[in-house]
ROLO-47078 format. One line per 3 residues: their letters; for each residue x, z, y of N, C-alpha, C, CB. Coordinates in Angstrom, 1 decimal, always signed. Atoms other than C-alpha are relative to their C-alpha. Glycine has a CB too. Layout:
REM ROLO-47078
a> X Z Y X Z Y X Z Y X Z Y  ...
This chain:
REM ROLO-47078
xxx> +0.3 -0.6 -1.3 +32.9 +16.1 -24.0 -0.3 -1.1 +1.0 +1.1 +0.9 +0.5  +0.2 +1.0 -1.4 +33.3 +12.6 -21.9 -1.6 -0.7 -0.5 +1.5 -1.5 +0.2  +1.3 +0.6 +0.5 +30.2 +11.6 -23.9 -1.2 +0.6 +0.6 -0.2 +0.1 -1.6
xxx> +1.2 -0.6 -0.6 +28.0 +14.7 -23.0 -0.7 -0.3 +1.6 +0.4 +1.2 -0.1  +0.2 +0.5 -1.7 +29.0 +13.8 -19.2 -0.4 -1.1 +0.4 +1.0 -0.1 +0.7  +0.5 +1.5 -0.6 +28.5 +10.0 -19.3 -1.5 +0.2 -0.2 +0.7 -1.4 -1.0
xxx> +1.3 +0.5 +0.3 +24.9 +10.7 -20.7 -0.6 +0.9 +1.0 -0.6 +0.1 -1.5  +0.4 -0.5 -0.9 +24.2 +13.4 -18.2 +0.0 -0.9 +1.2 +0.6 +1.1 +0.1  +0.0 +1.1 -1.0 +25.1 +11.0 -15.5 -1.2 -1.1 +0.0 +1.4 -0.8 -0.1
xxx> +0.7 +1.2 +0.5 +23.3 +8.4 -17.0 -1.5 +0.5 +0.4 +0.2 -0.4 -1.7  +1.4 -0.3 +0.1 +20.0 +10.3 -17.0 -0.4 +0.8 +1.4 -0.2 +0.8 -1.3  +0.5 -0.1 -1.0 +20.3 +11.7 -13.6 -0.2 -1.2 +0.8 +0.7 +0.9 +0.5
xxx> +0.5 +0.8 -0.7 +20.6 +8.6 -12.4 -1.6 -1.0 -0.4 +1.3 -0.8 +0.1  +1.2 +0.5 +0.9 +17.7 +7.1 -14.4 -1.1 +1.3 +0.9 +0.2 +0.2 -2.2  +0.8 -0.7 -0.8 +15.6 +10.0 -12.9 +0.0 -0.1 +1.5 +0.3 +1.2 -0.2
xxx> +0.0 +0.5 -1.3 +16.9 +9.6 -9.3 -1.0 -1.5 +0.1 +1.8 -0.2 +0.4  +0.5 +1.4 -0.1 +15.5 +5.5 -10.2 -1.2 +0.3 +0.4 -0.1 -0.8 -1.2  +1.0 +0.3 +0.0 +12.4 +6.5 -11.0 -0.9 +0.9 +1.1 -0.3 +0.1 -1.2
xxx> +0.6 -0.8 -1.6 +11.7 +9.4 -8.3 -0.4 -0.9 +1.4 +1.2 +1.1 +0.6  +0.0 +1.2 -0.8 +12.9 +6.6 -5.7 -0.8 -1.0 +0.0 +0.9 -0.4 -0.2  +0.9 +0.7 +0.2 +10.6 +4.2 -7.0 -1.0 +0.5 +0.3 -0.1 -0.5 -0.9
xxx> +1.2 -0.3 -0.5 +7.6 +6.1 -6.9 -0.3 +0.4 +1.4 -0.3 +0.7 -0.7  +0.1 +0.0 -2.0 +8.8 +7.6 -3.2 -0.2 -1.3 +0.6 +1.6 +0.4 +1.0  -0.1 +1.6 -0.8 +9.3 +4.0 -2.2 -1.4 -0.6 -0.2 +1.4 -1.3 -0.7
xxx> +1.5 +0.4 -0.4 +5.7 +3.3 -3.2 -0.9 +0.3 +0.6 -0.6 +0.0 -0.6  +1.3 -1.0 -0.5 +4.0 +5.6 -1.8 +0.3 -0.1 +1.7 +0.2 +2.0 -0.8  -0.5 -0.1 -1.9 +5.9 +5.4 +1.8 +0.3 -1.4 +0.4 +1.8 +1.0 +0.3
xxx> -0.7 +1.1 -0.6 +7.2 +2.0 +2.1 -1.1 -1.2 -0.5 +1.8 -0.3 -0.7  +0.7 +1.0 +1.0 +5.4 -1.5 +1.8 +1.4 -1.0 +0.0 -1.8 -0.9 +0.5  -0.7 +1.0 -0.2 +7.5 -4.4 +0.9 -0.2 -1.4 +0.9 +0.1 -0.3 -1.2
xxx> +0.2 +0.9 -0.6 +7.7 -7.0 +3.0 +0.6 -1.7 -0.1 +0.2 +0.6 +1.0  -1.2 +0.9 +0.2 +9.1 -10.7 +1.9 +0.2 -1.5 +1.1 -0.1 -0.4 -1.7  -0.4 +1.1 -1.1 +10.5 -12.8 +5.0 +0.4 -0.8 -0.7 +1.1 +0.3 +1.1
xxx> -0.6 +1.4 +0.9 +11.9 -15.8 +2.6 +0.3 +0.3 -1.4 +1.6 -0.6 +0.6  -0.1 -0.2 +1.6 +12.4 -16.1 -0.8 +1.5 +0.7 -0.5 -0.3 -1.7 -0.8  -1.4 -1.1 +0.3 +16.3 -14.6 -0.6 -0.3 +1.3 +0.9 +1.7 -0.7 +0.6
xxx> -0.4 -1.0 -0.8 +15.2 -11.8 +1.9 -1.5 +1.1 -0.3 +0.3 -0.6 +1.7  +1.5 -0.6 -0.3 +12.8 -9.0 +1.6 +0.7 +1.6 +0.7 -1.2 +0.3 -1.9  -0.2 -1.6 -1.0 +12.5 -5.6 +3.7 -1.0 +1.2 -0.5 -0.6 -0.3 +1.8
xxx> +0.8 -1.2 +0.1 +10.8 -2.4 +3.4 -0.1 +0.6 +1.4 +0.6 +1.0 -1.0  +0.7 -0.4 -1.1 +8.9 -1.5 +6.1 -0.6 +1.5 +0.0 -1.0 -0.9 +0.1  +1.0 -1.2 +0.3 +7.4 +2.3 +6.2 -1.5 -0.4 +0.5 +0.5 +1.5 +0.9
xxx> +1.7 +0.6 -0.1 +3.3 +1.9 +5.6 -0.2 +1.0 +1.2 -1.4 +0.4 -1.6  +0.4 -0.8 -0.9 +1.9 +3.2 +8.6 -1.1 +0.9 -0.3 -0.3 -0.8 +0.9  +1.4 -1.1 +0.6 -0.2 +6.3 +8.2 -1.2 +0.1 +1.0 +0.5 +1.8 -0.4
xxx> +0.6 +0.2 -0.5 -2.1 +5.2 +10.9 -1.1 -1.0 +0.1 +0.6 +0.2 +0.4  +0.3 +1.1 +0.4 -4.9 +2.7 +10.7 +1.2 -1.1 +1.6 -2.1 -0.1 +0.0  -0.4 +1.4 -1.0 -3.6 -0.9 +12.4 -0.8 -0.9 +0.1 +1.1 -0.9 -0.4
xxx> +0.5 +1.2 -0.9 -4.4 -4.0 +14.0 -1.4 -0.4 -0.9 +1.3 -1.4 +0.2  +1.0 +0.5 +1.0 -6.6 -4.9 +10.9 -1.7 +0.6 +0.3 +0.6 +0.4 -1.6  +0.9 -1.4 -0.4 -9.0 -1.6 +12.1 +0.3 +0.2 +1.0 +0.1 +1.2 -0.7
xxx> +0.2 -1.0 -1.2 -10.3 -0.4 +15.2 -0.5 +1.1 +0.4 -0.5 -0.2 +0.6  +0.2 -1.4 +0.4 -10.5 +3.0 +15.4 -0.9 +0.1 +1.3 +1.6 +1.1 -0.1  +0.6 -0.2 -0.9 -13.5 +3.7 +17.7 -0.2 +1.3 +0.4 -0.8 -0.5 -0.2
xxx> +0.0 -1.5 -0.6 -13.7 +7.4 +17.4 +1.2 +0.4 -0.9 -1.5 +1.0 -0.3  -1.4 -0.9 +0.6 -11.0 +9.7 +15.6 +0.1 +1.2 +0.0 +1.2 +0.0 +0.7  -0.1 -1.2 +0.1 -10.9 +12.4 +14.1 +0.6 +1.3 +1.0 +0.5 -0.1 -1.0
xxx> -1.2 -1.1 -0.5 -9.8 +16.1 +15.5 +1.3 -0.2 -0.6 -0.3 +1.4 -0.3  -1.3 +0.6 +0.9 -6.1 +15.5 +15.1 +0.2 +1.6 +0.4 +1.3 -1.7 +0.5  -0.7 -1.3 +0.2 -4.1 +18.6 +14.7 +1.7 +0.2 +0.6 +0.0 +0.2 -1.8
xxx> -1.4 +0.4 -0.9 -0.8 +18.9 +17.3 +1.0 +1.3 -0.4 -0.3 +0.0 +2.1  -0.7 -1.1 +0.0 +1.9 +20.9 +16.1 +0.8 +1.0 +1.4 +0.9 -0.5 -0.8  -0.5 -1.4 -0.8 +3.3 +24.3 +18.2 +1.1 -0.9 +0.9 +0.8 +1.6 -1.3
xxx> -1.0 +0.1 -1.1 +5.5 +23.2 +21.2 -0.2 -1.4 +0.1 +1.6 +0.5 -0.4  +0.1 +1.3 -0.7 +4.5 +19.7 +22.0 -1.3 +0.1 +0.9 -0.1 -1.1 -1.1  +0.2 +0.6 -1.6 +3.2 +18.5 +25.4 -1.1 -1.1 -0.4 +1.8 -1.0 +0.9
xxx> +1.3 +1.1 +0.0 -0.3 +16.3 +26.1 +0.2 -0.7 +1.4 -1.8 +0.9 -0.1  -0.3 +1.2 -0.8 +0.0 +13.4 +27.9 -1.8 -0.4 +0.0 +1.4 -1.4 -0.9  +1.7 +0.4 -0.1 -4.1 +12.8 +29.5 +0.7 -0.8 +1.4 -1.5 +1.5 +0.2
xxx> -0.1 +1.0 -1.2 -4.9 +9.8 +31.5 -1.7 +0.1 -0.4 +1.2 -1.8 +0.0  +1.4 +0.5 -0.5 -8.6 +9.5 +32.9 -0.4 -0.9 +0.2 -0.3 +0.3 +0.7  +0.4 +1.1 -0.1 -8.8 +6.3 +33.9 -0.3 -0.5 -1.1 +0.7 -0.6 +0.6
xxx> +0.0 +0.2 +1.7 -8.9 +5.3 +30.0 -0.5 +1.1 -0.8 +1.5 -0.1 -0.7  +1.0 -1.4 +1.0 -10.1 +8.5 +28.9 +0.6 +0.5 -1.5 -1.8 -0.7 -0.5  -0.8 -0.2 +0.5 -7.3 +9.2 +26.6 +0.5 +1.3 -0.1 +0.5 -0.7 +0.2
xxx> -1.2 -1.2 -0.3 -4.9 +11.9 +25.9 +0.9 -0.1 -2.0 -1.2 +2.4 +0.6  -0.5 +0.1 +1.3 -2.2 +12.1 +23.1 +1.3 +0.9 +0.0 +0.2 -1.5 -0.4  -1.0 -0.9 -0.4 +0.7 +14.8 +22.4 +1.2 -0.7 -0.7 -0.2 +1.6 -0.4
xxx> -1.6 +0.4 +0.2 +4.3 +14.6 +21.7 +1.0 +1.2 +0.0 +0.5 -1.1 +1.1  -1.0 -1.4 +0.1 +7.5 +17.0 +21.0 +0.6 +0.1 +1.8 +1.7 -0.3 -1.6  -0.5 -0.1 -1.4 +8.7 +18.0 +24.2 +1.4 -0.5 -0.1 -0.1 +1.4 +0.5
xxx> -1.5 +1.0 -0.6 +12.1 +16.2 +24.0 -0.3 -1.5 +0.1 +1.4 +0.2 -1.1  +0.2 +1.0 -0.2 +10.1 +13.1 +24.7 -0.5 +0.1 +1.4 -0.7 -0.5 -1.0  +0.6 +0.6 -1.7 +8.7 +11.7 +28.3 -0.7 -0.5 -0.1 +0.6 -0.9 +1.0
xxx> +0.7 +0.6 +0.4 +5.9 +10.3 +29.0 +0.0 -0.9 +1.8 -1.2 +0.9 -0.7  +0.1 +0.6 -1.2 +6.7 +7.5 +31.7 -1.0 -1.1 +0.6 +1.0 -0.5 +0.0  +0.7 +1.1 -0.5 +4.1 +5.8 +33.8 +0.3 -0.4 +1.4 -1.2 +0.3 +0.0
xxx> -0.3 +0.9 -1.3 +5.7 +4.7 +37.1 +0.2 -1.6 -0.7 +1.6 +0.7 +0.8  -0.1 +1.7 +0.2 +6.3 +0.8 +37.6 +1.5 -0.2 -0.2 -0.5 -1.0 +1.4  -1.0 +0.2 +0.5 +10.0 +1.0 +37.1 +0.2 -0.3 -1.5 +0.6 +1.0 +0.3
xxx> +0.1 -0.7 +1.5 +9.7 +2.4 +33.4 -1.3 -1.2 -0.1 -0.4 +2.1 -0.3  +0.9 +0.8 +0.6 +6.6 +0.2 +33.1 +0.1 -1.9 +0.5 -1.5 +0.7 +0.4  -0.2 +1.1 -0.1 +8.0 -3.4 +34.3 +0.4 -0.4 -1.4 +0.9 -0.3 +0.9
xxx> +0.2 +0.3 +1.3 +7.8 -5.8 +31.5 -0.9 -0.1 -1.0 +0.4 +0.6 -0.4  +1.4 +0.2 +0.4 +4.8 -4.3 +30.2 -0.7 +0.0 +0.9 -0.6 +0.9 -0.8  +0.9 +0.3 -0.8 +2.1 -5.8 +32.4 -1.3 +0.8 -0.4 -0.2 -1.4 -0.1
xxx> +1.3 -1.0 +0.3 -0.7 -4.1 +30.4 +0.3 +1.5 -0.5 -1.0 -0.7 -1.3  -0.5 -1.6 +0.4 +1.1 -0.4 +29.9 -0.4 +0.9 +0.8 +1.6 +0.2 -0.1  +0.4 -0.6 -1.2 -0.1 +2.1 +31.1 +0.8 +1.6 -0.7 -2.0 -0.1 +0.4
xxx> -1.3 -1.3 +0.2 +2.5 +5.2 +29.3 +1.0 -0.9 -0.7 -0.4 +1.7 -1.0  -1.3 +0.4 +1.0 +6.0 +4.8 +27.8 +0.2 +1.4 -0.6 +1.6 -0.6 +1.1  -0.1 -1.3 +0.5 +6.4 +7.6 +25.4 +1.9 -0.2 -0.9 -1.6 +0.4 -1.3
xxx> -1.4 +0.1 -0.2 +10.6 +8.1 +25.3 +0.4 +0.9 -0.5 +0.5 +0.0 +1.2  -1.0 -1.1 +0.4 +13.1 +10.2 +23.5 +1.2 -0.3 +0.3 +0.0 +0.2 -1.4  -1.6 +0.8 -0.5 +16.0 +8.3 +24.8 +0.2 -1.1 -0.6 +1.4 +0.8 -0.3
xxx> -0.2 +1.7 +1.2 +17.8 +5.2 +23.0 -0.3 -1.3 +1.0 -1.5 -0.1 -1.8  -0.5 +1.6 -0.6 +18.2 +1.8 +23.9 -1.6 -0.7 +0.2 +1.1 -1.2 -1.5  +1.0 +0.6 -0.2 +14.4 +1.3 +23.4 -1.6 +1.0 +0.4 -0.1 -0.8 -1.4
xxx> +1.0 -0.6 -0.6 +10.8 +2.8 +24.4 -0.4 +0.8 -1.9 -1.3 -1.2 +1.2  +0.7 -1.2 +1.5 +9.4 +5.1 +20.7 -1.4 -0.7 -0.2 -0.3 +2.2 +0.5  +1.7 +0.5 +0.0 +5.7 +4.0 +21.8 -0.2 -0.3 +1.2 -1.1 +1.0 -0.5
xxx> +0.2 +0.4 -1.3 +4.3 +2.2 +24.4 -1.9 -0.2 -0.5 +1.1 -1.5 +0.6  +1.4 -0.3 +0.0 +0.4 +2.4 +25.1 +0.0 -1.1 +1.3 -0.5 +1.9 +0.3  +1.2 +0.9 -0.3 -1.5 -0.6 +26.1 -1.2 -0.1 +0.6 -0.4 -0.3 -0.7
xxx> +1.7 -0.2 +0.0 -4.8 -1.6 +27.5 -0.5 -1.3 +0.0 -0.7 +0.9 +1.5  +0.1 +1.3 +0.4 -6.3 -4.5 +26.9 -1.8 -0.5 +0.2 +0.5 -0.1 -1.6  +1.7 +0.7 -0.5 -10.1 -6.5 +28.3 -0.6 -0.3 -1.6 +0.0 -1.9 +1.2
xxx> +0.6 +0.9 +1.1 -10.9 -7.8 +24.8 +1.3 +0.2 -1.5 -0.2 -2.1 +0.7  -0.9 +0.2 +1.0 -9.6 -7.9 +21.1 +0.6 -1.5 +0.0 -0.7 +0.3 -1.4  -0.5 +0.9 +0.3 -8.8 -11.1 +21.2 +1.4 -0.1 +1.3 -1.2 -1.1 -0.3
xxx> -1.4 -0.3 -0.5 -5.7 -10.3 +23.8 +0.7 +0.6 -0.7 +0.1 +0.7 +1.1  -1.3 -0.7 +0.9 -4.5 -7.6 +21.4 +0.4 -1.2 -0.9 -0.4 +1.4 -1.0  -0.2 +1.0 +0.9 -4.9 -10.3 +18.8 +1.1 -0.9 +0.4 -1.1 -0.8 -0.2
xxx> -1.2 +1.5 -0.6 -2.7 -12.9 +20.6 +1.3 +0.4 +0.3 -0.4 -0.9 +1.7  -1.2 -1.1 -0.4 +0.2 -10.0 +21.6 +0.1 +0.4 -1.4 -0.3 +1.3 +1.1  -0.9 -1.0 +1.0 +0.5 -8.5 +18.5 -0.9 -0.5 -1.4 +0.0 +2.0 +0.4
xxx> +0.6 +1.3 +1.1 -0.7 -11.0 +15.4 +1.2 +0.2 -0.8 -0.2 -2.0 +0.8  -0.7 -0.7 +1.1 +0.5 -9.9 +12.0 +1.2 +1.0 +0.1 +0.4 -1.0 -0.7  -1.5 -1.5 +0.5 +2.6 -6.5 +13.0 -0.6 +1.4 -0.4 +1.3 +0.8 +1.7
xxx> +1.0 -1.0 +0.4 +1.9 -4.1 +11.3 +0.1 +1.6 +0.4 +0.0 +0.0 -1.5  -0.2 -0.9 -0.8 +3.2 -1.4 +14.1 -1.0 +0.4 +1.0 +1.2 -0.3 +0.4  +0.8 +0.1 -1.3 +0.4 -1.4 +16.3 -1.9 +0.5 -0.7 +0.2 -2.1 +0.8
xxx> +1.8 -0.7 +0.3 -3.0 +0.7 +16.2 -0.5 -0.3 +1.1 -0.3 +1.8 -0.2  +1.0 +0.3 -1.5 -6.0 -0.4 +18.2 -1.1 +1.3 +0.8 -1.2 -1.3 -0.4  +1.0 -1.0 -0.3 -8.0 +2.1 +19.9 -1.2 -0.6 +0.7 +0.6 +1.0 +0.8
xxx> +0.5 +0.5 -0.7 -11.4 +0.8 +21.4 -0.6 +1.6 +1.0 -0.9 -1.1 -0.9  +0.7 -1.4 -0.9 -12.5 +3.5 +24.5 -0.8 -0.6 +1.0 +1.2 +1.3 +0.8  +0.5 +0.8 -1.2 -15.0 +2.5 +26.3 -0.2 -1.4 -0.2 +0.8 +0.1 +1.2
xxx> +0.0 +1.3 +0.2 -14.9 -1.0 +27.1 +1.2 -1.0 -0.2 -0.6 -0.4 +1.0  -1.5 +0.2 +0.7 -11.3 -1.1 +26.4 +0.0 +0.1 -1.1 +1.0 +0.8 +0.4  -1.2 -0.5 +1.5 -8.5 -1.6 +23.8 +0.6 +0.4 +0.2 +0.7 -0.5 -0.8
xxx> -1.2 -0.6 -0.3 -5.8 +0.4 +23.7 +0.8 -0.5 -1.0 -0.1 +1.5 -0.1  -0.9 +0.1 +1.3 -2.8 -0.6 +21.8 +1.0 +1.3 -0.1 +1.1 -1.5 +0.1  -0.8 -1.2 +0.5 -0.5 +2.0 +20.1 +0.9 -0.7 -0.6 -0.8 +1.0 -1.0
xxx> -1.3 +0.8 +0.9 +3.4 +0.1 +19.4 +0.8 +1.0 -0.2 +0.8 -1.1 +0.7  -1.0 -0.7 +0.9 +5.3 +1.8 +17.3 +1.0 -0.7 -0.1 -0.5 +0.3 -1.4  -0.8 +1.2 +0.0 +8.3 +0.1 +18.6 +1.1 +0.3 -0.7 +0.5 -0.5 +1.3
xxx> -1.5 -0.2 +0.8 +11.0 +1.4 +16.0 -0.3 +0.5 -1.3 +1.1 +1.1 +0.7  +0.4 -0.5 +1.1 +8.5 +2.3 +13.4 +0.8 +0.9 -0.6 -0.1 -0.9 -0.6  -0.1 -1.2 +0.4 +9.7 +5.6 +13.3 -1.3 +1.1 -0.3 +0.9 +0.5 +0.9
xxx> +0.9 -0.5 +0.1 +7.5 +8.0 +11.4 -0.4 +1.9 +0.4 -0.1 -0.4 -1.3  -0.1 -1.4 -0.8 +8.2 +10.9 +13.7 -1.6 -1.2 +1.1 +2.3 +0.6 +1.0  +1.1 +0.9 -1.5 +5.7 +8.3 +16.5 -1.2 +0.0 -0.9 +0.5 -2.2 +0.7
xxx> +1.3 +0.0 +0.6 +3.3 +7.4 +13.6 -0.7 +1.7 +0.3 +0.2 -0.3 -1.7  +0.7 -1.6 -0.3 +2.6 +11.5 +14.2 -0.7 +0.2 +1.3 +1.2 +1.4 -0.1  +0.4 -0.4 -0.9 +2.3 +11.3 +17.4 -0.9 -1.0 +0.1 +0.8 +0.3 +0.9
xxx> +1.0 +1.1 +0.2 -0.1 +8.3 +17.5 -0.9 +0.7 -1.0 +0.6 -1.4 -0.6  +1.5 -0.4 +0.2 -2.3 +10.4 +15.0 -0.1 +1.0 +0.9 -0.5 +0.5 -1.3  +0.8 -0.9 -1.1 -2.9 +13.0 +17.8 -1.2 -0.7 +1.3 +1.4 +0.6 +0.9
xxx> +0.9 +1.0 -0.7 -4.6 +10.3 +19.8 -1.6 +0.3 +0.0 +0.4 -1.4 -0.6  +1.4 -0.4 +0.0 -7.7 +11.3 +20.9 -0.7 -0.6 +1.1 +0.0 +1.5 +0.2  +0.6 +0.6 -0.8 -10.5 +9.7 +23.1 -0.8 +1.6 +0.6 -0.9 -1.5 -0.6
xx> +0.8 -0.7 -0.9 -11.6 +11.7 +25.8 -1.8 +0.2 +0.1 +0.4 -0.6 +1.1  +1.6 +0.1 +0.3 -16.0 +13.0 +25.5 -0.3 +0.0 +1.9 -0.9 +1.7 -1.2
């Protein structure tokens, strides 16, 4: 009997491995900071810094979330309603080029929205992360930081839409 159980064990865990592995491929990239350290990062399902997204699809906003539009940029992007979308100068000291803070609470900002004269500013601010989508609108960039690389924000970052 302790045999039937050790091999059952054995083989759920061998299943759990390989499920895990393939989840972990498909969601995570590896990332290796030194030769003793590596991380897993979630892949962003958004394009990044590598790609500039000039136009964008219709994105699709799920039932009970809130649109955050700014005109001056010609933007608009939604979010669950237990987020904020702060643009006073209190909430935006710090970031010099911000123009929303998108908030759920916590010790840090979820997403912060950028604007930027040229790629080569985003380039110099945000050079190899792979949290950050560019938007070009207009004669602007927009950055899109995914400051906790949570993939509840990647969602809201695809709602991102440029204003016609």
């Amino acid at each position: 009997m302790k045999i039937i159980i050790s091999l059952l064990v054995v083989i759920i865990i061998l299943l759990s491995g390989f499920f895990g592995y393939y989840y972990l491929q498909d969601n995570y990239q590896v990332t290796k900071k030194s030769d003793s350290e590596v991380s897993l990062i979630p892949t962003p399902t958004v394009p990044v810094l590598n790609g500039i997204n000039e136009e964008k699809e219709e994105s699709i906003i799920p039932a009970g979330w809130v649109t955050y539009t700014n005109q001056e940029y010609r933007f608009e992007i939604s979010f669950p309603s237990t987020y904020r979308a702060l643009t006073d100068a209190n909430n935006l000291y710090g970031w010099p080029n911000g123009v929303v803070l998108i908030y759920d609470g916590g010790q840090s900002y979820d997403l912060v929205i950028e604007t930027w004269n040229s790629k080569t500013e985003v380039d110099n601010k945000y050079k190899d992360q792979t949290n950050v989508t560019i938007n070009k609108v207009g004669v602007y960039y927009l950055s899109l930081l995914n400051q906790n690389y949570d993939s509840e924000v990647d969602q809201i970052i695809n709602t991102f839409s440029i204003l016609k």
